[in-house]
Backbone and ligand atoms as CSV (ligand in chain L), in Angstrom:
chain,resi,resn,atom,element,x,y,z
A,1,UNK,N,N,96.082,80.088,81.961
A,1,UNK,CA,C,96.233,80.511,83.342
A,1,UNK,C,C,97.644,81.048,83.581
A,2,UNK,N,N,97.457,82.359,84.225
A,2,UNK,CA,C,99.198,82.836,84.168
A,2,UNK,C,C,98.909,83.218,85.992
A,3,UNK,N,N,100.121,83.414,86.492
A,3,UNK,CA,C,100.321,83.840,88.293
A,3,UNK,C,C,100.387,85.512,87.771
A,4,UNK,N,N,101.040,86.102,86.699
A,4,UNK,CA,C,100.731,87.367,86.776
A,4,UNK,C,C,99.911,87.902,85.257
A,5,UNK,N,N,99.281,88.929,85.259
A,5,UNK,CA,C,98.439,89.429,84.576
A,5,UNK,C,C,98.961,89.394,83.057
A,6,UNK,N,N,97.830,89.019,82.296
A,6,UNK,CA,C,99.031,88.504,80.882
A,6,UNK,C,C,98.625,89.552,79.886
A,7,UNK,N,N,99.654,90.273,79.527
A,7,UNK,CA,C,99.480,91.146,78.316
A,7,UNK,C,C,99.331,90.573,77.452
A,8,UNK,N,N,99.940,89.661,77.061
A,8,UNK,CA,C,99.953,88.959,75.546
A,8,UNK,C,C,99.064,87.106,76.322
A,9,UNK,N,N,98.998,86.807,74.954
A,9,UNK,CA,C,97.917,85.141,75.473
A,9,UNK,C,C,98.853,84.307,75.353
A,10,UNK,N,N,98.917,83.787,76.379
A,10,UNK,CA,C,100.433,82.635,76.346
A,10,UNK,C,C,100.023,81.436,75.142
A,11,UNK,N,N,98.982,81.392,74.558
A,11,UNK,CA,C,98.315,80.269,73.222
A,11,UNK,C,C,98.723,80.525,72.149
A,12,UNK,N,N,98.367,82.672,71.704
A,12,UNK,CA,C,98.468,82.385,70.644
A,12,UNK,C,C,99.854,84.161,70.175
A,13,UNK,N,N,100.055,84.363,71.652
A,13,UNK,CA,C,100.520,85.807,71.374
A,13,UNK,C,C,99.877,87.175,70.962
A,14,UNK,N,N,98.904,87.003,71.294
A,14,UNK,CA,C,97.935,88.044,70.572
A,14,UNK,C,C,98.175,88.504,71.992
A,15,UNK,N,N,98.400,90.280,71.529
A,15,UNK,CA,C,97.901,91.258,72.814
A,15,UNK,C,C,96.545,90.986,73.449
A,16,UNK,N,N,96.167,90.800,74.764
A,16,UNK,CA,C,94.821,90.605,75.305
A,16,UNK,C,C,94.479,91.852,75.897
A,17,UNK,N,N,93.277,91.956,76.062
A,17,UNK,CA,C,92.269,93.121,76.504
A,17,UNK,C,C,91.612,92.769,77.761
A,18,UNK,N,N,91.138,94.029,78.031
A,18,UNK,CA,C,90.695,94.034,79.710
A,18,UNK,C,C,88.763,93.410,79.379
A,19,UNK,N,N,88.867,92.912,79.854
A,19,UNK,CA,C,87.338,92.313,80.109
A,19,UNK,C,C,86.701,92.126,81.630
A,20,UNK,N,N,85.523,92.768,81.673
A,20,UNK,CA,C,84.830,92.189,83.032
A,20,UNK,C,C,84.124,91.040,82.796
A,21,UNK,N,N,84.295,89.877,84.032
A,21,UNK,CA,C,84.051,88.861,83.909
A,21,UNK,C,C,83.600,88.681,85.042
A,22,UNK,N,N,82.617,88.192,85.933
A,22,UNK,CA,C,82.580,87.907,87.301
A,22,UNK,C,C,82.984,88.568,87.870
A,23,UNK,N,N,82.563,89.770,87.896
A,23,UNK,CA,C,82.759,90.909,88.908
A,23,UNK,C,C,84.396,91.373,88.922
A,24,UNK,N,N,85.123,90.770,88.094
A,24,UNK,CA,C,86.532,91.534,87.850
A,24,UNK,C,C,87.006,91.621,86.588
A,25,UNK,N,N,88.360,92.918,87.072
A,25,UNK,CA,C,88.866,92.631,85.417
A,25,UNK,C,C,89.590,91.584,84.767
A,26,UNK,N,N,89.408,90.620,83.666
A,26,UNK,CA,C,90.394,89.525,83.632
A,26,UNK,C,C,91.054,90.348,81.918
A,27,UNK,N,N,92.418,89.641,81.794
A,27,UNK,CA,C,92.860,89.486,80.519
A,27,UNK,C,C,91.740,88.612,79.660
A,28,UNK,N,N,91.837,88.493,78.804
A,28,UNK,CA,C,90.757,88.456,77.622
A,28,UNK,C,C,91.669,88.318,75.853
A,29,UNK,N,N,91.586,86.949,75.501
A,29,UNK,CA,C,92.257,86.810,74.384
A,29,UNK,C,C,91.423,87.120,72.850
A,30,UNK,N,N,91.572,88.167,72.324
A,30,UNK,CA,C,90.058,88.117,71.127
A,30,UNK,C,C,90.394,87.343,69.811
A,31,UNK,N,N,91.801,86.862,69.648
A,31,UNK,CA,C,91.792,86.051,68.753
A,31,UNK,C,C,91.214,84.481,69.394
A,32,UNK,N,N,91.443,84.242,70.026
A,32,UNK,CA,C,91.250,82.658,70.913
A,32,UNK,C,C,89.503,82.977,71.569
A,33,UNK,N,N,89.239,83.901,71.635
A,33,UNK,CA,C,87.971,84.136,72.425
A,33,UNK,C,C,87.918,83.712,73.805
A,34,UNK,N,N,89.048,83.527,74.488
A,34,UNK,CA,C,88.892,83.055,76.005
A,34,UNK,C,C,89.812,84.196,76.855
A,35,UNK,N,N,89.429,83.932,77.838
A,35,UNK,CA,C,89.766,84.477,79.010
A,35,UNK,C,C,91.236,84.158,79.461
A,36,UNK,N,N,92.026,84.782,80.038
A,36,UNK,CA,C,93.402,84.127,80.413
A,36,UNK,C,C,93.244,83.958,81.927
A,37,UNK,N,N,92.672,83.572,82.247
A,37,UNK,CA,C,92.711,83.257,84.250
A,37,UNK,C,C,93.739,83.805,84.765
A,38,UNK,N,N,94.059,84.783,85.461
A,38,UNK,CA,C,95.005,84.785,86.729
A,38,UNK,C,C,95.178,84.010,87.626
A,39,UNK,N,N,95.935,83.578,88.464
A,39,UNK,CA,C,96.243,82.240,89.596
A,39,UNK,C,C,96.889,82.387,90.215
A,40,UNK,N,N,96.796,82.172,91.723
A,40,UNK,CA,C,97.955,82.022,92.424
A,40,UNK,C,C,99.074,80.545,92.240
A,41,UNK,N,N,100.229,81.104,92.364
A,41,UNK,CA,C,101.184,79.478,91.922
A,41,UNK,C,C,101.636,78.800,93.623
A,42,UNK,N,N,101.165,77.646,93.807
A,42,UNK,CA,C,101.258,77.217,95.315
A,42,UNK,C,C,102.870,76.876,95.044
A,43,UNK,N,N,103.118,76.874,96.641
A,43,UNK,CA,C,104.197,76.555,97.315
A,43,UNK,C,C,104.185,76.266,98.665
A,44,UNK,N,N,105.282,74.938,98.653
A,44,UNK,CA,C,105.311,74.339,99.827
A,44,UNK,C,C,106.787,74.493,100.232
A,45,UNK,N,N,106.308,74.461,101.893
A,45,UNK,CA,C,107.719,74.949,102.504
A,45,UNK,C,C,107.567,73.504,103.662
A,46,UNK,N,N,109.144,73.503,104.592
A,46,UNK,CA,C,109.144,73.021,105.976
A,46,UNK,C,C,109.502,73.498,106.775
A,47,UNK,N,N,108.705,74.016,108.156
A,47,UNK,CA,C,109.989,74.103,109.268
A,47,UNK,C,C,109.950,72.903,110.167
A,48,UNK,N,N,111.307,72.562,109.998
A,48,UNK,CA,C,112.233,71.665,111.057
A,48,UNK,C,C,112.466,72.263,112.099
A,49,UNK,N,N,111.921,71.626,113.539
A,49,UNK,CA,C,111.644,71.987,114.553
A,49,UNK,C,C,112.314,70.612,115.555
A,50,UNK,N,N,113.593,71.473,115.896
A,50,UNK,CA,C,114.455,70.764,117.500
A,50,UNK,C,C,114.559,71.782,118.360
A,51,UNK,N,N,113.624,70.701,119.186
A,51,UNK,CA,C,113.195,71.355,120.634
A,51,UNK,C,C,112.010,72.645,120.213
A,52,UNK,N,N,113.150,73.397,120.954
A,52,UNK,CA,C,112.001,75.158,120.465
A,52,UNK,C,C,112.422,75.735,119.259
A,53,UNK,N,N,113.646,75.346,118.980
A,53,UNK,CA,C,114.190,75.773,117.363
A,53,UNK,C,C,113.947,75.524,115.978
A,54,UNK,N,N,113.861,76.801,115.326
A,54,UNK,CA,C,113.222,75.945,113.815
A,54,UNK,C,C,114.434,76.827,112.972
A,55,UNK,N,N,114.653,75.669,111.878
A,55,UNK,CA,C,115.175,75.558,110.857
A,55,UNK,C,C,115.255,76.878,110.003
A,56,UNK,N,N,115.647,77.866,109.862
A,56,UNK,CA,C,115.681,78.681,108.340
A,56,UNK,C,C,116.611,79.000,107.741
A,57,UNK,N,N,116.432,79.456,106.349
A,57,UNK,CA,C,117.541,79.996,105.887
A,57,UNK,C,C,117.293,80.962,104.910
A,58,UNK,N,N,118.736,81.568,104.839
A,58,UNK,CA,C,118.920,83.466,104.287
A,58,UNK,C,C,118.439,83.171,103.049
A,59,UNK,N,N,117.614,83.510,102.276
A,59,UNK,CA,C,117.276,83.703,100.863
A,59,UNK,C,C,118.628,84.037,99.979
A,60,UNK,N,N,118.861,83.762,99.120
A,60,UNK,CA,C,120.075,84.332,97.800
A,60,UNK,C,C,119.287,84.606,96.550
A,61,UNK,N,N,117.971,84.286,96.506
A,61,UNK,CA,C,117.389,85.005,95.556
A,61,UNK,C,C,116.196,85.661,95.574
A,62,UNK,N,N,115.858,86.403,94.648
A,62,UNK,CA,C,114.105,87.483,94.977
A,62,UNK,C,C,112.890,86.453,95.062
A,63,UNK,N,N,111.775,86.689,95.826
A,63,UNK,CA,C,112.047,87.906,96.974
A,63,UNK,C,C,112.700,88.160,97.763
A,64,UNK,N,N,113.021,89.196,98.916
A,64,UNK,CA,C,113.592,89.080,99.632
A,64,UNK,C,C,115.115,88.308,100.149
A,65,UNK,N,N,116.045,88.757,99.454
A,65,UNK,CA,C,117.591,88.546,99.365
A,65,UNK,C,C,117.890,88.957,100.475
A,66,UNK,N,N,118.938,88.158,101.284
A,66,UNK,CA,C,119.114,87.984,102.778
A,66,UNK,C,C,117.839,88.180,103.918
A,67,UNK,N,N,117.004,87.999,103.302
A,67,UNK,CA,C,115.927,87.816,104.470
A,67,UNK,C,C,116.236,86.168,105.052
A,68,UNK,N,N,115.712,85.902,105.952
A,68,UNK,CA,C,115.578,84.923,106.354
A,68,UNK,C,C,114.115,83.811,106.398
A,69,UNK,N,N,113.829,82.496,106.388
A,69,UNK,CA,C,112.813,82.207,106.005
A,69,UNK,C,C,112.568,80.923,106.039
A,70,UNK,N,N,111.242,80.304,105.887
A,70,UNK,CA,C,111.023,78.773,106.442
A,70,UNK,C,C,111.784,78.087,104.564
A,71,UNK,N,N,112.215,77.254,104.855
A,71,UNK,CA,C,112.582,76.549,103.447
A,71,UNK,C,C,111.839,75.809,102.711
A,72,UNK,N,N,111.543,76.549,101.560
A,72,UNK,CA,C,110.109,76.663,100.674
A,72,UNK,C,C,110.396,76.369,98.959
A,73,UNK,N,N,109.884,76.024,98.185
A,73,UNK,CA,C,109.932,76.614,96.834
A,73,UNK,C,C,108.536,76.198,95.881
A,74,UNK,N,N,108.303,76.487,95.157
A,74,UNK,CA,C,107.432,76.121,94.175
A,74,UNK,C,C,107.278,74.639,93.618
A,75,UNK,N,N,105.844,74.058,93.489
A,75,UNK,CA,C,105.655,72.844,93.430
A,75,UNK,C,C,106.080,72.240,92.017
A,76,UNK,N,N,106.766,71.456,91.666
A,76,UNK,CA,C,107.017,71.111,90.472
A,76,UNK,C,C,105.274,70.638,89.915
A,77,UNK,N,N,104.793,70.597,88.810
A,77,UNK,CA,C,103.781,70.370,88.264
A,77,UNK,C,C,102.973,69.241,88.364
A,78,UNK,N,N,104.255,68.195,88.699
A,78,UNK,CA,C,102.934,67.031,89.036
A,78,UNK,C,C,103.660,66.654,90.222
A,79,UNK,N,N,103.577,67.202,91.290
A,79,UNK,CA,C,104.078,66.864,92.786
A,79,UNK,C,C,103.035,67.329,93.552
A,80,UNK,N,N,102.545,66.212,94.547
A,80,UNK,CA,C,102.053,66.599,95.567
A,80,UNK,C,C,102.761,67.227,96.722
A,81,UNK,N,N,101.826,68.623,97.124
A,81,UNK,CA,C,102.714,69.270,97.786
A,81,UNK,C,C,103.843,68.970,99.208
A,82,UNK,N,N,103.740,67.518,99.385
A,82,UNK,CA,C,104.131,67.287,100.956
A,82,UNK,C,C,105.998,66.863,100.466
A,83,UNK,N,N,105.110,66.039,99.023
A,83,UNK,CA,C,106.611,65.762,98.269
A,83,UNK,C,C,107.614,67.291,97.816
A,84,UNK,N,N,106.805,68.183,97.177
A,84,UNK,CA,C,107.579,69.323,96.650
A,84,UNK,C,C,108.395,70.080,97.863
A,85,UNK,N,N,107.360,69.639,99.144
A,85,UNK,CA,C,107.893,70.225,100.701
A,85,UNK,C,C,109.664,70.043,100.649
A,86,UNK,N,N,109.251,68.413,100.663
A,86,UNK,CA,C,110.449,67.301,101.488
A,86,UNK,C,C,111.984,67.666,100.167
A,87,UNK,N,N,111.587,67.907,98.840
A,87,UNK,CA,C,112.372,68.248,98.134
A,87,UNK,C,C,113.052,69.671,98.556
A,88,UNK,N,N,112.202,70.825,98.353
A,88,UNK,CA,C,112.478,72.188,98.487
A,88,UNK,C,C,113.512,71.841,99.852
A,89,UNK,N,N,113.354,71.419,100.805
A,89,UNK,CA,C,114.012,71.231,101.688
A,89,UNK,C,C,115.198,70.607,101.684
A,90,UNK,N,N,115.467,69.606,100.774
A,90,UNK,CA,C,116.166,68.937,100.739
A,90,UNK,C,C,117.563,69.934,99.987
A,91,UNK,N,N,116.948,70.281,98.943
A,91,UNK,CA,C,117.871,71.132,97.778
A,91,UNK,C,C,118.267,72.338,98.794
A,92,UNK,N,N,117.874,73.184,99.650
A,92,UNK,CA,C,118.067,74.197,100.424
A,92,UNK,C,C,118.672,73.663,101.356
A,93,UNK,N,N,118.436,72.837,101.902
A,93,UNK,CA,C,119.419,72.729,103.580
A,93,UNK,C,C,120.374,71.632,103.485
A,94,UNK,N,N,120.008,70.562,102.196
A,94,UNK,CA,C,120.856,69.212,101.924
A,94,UNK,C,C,120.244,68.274,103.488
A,95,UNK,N,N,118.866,68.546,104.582
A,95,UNK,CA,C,118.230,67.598,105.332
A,95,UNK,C,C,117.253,66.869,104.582
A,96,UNK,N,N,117.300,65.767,104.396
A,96,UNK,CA,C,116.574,64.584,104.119
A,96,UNK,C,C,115.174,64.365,104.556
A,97,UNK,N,N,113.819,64.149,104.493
A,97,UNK,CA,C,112.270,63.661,105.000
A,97,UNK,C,C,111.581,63.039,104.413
A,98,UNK,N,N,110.647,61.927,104.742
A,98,UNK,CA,C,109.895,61.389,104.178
A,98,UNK,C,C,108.514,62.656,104.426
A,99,UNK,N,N,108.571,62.486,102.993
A,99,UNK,CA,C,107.308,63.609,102.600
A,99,UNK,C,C,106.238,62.781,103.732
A,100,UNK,N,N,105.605,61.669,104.046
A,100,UNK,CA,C,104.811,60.690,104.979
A,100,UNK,C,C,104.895,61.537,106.318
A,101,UNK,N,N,105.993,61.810,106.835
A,101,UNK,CA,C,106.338,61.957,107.951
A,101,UNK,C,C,106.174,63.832,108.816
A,102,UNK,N,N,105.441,64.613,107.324
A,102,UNK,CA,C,105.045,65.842,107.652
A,102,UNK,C,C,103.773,66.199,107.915
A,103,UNK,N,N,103.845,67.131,108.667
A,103,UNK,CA,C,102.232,67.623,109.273
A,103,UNK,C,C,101.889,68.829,108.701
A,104,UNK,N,N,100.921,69.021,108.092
A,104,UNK,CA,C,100.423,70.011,107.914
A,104,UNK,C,C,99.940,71.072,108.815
A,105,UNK,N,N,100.720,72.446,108.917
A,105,UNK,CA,C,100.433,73.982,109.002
A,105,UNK,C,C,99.297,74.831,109.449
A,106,UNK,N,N,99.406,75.084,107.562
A,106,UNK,CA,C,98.537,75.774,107.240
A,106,UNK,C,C,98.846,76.537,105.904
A,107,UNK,N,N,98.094,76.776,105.098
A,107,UNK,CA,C,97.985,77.046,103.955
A,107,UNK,C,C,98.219,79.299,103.686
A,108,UNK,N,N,98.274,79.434,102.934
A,108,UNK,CA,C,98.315,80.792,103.008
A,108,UNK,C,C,98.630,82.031,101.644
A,109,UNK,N,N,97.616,82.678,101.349
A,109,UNK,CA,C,97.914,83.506,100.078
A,109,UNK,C,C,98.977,84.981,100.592
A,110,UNK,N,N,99.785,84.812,99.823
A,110,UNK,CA,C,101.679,85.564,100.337
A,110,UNK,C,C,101.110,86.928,99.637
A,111,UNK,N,N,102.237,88.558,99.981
A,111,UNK,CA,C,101.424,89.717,99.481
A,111,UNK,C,C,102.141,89.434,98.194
A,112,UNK,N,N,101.447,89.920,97.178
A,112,UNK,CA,C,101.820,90.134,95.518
A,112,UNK,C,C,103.283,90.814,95.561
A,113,UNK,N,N,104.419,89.923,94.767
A,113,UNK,CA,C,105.762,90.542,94.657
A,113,UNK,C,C,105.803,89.818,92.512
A,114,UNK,N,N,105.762,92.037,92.485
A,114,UNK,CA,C,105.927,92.336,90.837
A,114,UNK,C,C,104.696,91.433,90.247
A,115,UNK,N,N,103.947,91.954,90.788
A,115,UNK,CA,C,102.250,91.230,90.257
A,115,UNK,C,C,102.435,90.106,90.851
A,116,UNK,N,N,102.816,89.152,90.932
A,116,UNK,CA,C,102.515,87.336,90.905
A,116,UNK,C,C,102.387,87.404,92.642
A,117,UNK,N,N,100.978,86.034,92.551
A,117,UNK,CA,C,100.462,85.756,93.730
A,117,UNK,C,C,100.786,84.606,93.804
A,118,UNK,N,N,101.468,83.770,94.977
A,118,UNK,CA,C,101.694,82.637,95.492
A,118,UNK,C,C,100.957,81.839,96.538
A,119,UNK,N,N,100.505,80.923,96.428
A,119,UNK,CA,C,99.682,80.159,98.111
A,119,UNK,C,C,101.104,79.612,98.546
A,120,UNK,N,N,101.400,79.886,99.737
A,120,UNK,CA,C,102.002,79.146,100.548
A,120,UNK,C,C,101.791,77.909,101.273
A,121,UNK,N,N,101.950,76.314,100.950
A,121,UNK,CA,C,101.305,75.372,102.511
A,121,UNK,C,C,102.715,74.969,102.943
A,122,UNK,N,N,102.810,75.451,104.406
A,122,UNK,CA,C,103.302,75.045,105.371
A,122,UNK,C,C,103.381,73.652,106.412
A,123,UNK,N,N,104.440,72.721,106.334
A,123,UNK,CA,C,104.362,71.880,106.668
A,123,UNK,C,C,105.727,71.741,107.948
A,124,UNK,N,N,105.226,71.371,108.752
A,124,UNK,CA,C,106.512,71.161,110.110
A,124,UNK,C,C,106.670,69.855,110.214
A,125,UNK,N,N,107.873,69.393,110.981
A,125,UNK,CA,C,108.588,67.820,111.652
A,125,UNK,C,C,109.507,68.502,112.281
A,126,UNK,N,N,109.567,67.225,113.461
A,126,UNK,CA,C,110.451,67.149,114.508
A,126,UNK,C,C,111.889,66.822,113.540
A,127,UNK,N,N,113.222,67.226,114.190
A,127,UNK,CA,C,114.881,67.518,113.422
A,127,UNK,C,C,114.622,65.835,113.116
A,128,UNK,N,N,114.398,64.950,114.606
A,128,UNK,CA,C,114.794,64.364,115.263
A,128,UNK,C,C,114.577,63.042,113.966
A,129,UNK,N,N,113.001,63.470,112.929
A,129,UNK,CA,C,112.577,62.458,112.045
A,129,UNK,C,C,113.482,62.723,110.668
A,130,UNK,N,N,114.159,63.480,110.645
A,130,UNK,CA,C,115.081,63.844,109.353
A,130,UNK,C,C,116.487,63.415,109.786
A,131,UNK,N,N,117.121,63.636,108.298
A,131,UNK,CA,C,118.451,63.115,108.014
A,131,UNK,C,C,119.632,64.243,107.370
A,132,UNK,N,N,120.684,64.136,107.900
A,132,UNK,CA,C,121.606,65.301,106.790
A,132,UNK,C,C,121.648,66.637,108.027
A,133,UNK,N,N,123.055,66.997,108.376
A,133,UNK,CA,C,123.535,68.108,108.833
A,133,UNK,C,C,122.967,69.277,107.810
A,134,UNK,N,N,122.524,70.372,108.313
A,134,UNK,CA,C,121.574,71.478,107.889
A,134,UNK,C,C,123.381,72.157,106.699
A,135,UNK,N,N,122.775,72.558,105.800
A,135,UNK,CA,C,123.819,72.559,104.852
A,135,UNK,C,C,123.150,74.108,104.177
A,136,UNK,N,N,124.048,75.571,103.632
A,136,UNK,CA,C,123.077,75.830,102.712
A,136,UNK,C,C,123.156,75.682,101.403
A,137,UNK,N,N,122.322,75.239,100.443
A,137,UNK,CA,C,122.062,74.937,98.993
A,137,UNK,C,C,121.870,75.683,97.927
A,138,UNK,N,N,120.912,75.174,97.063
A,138,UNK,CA,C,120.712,75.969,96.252
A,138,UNK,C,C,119.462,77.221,96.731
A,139,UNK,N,N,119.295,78.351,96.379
A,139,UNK,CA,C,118.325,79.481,96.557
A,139,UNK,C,C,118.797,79.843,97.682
A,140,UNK,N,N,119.906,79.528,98.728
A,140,UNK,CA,C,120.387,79.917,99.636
A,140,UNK,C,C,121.317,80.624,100.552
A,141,UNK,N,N,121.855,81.397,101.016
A,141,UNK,CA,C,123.180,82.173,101.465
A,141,UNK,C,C,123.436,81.294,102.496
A,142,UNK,N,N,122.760,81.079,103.429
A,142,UNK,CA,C,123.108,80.587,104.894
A,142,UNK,C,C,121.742,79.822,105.616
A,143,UNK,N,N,122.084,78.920,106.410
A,143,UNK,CA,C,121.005,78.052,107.107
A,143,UNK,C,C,121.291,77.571,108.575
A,144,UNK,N,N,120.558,78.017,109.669
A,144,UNK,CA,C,120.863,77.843,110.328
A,144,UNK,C,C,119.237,77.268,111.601
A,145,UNK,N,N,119.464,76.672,112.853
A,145,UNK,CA,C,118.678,77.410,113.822
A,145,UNK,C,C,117.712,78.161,114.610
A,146,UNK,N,N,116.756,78.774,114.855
A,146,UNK,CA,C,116.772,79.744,115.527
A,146,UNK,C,C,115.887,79.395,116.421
A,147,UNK,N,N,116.046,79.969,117.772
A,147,UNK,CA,C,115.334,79.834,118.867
A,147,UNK,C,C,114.390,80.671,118.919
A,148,UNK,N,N,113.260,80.895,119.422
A,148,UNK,CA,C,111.587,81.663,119.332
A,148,UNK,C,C,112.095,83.155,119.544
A,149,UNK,N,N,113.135,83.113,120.722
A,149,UNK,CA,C,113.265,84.577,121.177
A,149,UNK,C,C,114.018,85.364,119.928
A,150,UNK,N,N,114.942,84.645,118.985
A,150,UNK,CA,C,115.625,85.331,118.195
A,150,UNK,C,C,114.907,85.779,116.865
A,151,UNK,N,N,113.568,85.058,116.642
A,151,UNK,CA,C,112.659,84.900,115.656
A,151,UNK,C,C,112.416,86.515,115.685
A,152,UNK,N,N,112.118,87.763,114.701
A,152,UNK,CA,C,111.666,88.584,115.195
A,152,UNK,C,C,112.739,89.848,115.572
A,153,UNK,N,N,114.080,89.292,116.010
A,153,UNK,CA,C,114.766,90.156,116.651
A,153,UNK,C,C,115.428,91.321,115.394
A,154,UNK,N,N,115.684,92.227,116.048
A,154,UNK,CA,C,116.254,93.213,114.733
A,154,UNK,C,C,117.396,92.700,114.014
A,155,UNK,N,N,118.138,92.130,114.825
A,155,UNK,CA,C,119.837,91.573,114.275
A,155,UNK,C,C,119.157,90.743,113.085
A,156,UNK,N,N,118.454,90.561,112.903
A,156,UNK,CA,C,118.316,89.890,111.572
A,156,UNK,C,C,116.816,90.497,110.926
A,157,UNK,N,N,116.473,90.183,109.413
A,157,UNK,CA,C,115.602,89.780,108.776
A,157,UNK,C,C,114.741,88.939,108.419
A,158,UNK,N,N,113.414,88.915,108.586
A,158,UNK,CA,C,112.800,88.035,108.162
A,158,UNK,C,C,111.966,88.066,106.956
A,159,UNK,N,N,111.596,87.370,106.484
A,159,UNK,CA,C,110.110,87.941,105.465
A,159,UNK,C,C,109.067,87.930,106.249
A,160,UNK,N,N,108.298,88.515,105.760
A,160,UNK,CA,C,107.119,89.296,106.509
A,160,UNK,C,C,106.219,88.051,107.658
A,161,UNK,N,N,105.988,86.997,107.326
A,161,UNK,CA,C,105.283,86.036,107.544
A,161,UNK,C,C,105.665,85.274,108.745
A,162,UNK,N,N,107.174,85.548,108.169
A,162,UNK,CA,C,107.700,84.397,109.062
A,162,UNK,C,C,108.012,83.912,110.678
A,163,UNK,N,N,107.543,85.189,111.841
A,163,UNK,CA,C,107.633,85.363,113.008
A,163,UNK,C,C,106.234,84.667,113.467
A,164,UNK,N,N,104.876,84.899,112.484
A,164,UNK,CA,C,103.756,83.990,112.553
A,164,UNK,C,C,103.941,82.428,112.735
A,165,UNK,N,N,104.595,82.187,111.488
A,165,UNK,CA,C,104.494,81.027,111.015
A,165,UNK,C,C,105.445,80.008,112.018
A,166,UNK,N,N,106.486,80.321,112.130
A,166,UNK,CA,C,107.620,79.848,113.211
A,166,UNK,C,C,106.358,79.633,114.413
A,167,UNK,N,N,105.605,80.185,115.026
A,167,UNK,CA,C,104.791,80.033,116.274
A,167,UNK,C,C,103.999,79.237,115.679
A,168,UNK,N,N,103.314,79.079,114.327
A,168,UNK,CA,C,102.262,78.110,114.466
A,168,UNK,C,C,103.136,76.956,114.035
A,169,UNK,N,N,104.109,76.436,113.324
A,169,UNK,CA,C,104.616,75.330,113.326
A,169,UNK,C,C,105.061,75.036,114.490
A,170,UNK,N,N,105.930,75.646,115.906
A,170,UNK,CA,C,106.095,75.064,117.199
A,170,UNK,C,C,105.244,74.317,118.067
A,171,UNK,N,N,104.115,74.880,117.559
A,171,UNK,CA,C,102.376,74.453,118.110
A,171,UNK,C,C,102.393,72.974,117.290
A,172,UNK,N,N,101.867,72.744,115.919
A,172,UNK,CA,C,102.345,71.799,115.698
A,172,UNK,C,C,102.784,70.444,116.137
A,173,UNK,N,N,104.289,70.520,115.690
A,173,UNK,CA,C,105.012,69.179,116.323
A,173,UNK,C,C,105.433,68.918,117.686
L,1,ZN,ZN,ZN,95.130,83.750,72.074
């Protein structure tokens, strides 16, 4: 199983071939005789929400470098996602959560950046249940704030998603 389309078979290195399989094209290993699955790779994010304000911060790495964004990263392999949440968060803003203490979103397949597909699940909490002055970390330029009206505004960047998502986590908590 690869997140982007595999030329070669991550098993045995053999160049793979295009095969229809269930109504699509998959990679196709002919030394191994199997299929290489494509996948989306999940990721869990938080927004921290005081008052009407939620939590984001500037990206420092791809996608989207100085965009702005809910604080997210990829699930380590054997983490449940509420835990990979409360981490990603932690390493990005240096705020503290009991993974227990988050609500679930909503889940979401992100647009393809350089082939690879990601699920996003989104998880919100009140500032008020966390710990640690908002700090920025690692994968980060800056972290700050933002109030609904500024969500959106030109003076800044967002990634594509994120003017949605900010409204359905306020709903939320
Ligand atoms: Zn192979």
């Amino acid at each position: 199983m690869t997140v982007r389309p595999a030329d070669y078979c991550p098993d045995c290195g053999s160049a793979t071939t295009a095969r229809e399989i269930e109504e699509r094209e998959r990679r196709y290993c002919p030394s191994c005789e199997r299929v290489i699955w494509q996948n989306p790779a999940p990721c869990a994010a938080v927004a921290v929400v005081d008052g009407e304000s939620v939590l984001l911060v500037e990206r420092a790495v791809p996608p989207g470098v100085g965009e702005w964004t809910i604080p997210g990263g990829h699930m380590e392999v054997d983490e449940q996602p509420e835990v990979a949440a409360a981490r990603e968060l932690r390493e990005e803003t240096g705020v503290g959560v009991d993974p227990s203490a988050l609500s679930l979103v909503d889940a979401e397949l992100l647009a393809p950046f350089r082939g690879k597909r990601a699920v996003s699940i989104v998880y919100a909490v009140s500032f008020a249940e966390t710990e640690g002055t908002p700090t920025a970390g690692s994968d980060a330029a800056d972290v700050r704030f933002f109030a609904p009206r500024e969500v959106g505004e030109e003076a800044f960047s967002f990634r594509p998603h994120v003017p949605d998502r900010v409204e359905r986590a306020l709903d939320a908590v």
